[in-house]
C-alpha positions as CSV (number, residue, x, y, z in Angstrom):
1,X,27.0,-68.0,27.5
2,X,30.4,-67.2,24.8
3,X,33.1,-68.5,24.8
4,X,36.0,-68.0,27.4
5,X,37.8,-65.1,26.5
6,X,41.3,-66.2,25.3
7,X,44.3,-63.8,24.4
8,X,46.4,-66.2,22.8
9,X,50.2,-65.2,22.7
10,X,52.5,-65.3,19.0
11,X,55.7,-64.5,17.8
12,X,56.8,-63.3,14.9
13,X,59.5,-65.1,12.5
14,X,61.3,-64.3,9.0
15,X,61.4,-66.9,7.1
16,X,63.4,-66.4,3.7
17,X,62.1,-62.4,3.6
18,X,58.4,-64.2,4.5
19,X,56.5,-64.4,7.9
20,X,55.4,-66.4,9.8
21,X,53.2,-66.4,13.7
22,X,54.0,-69.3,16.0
23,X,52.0,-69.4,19.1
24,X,53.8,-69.4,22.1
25,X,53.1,-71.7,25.1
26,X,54.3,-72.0,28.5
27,X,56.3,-75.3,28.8
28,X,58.2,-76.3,32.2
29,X,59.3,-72.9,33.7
30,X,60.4,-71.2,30.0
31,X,57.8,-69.8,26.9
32,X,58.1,-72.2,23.3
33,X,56.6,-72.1,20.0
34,X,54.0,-74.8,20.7
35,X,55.6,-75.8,16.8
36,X,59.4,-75.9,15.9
37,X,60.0,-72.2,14.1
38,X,62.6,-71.7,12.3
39,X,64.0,-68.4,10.8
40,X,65.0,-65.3,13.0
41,X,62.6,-64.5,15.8
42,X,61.0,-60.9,16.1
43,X,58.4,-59.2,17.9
44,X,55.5,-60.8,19.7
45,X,51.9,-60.4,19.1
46,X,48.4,-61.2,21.2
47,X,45.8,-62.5,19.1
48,X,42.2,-62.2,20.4
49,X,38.5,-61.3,19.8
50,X,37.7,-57.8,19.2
51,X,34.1,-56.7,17.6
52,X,33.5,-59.7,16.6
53,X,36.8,-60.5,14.7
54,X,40.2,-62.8,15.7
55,X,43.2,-59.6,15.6
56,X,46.5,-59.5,16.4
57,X,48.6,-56.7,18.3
58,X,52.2,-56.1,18.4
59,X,53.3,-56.2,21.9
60,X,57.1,-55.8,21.4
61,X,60.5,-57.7,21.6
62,X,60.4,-58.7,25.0
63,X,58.9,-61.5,26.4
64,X,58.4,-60.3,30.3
65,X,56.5,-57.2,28.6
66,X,54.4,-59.3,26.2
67,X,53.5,-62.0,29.0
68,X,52.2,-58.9,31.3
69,X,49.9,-57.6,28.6
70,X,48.8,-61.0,27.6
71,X,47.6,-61.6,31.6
72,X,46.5,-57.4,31.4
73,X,44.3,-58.1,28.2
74,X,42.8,-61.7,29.5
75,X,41.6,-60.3,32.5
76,X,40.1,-56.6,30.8
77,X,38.2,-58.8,28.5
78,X,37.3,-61.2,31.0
79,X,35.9,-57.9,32.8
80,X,34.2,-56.9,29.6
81,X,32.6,-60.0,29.1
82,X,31.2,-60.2,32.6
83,X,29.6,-56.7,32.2
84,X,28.2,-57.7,28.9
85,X,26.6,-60.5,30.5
86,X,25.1,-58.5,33.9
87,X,23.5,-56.2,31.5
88,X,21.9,-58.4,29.4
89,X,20.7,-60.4,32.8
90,X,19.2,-56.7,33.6
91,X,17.3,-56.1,30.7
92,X,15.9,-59.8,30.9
93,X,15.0,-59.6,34.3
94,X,12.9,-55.3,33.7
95,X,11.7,-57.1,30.9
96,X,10.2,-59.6,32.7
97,X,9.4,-57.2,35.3
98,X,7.4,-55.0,33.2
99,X,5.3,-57.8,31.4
100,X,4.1,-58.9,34.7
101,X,2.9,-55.4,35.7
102,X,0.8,-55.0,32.9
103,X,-1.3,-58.2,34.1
């Protein structure tokens, strides 16, 4: 079995015309950079596995919106996931099926 799927939630943050991600955590009852940022906050972004590959999507400004999405996209991946798995359980199992008919 993979790996849990995890939608990790970032923010955005200019630093001197750079940027730079700082993952966000839930800490008490309030969202934090899980490390001290500094420079001007900006939009958020989920980062997750997608085809193979970590990518990040821009979710917005607003944190009630981004935490929504984060929750929507854990659990549609989660969903994914558990398909993947029931097919490949399937195909096992006719597989197996079919190699003892042939006895």
């Amino acid at each position: 079995m993979g790996r849990k799927a995890e939608v990790s939630l970032y923010r955005l943050f200019n630093v001197e015309g750079m940027h730079r991600y700082a993952r966000i955590v839930k800490r008490g009852r309030g969202w934090v950079p899980k490390t001290k940022a500094a420079g001007e906050p900006g939009a958020y972004y989920l980062r997750y596995l997608k085809n193979g590959s970590r990518t990040f999507e821009s979710v917005g400004a607003d944190l009630q919106w981004a935490s929504q999405e984060q929750k929507a996209r854990q659990q549609a991946l989660a969903k994914l996931r558990a398909d993947d798995g029931l097919l490949v359980q399937k195909v096992f199992q006719e597989t197996i099926v079919d190699e003892n008919s042939r006895d």
